[in-house]
C-alpha positions in Angstrom: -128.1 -217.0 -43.9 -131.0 -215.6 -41.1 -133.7 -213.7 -41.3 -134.1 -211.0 -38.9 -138.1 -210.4 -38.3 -138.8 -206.8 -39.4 -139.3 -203.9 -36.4 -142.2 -201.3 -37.2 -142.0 -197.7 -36.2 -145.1 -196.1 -35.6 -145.3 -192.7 -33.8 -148.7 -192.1 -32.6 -149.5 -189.1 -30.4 -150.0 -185.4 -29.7 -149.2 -185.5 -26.2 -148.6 -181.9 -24.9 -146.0 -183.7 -21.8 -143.9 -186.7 -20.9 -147.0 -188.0 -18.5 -149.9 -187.9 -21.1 -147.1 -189.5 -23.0 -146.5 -192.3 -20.5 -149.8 -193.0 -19.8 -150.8 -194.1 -23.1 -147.4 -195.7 -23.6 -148.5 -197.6 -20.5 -152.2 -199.1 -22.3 -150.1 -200.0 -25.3 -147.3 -201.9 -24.1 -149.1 -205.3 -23.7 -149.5 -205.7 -27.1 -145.7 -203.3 -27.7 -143.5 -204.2 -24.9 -140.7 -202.3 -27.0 -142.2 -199.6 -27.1 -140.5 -195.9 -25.7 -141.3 -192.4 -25.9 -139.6 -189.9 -27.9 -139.6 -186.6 -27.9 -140.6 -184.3 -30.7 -141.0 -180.6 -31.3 -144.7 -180.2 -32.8 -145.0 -176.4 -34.6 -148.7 -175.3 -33.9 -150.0 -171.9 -35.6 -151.6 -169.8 -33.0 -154.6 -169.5 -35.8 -155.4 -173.5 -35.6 -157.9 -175.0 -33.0 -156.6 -177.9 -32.3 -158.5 -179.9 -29.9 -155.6 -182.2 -28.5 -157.8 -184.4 -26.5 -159.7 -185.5 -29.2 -156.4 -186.4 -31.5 -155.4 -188.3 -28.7 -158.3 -190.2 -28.6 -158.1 -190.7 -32.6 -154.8 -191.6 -32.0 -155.8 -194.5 -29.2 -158.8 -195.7 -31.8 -156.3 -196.3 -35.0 -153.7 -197.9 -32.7 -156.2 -200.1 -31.2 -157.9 -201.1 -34.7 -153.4 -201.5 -35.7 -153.4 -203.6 -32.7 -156.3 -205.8 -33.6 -154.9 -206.4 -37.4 -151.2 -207.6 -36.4 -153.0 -209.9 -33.7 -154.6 -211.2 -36.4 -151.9 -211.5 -39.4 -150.2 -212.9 -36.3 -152.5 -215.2 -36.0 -152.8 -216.7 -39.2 
């Protein structure tokens, strides 16, 4: 009998191309050297604002605060 250590999936990100993509791929990959980008169609209505910028930075706080909480299950 072995026990395999479970993989997360997490897909974080609005990134409008493959280098806004990359870059942030690049500050998380310390703490996810696994990590890879994968491409998705995202359907936006022509009505909606959406501020991109700012979901990317939401995006970068809840990973980081993500980040913090496995360090520290991790840890324990």
């Amino acid at each position: 009998m072995s026990y395999n250590v479970p993989s997360y999936k997490i897909k974080v990100g609005n990134f409008e191309d493959r280098g806004d993509a990359s870059k942030f791929m690049r500050k998380v990959s310390g703490a996810f050297p696994s990590c890879f980008i994968v491409p998705d169609i995202v359907t936006i209505k022509i009505s909606m604002s959406i501020n991109t910028t700012l979901i990317n930075e939401l995006t970068e706080k809840y990973l980081s605060e993500f980040i913090a909480i496995r360090e520290h299950i991790h840890a324990s």
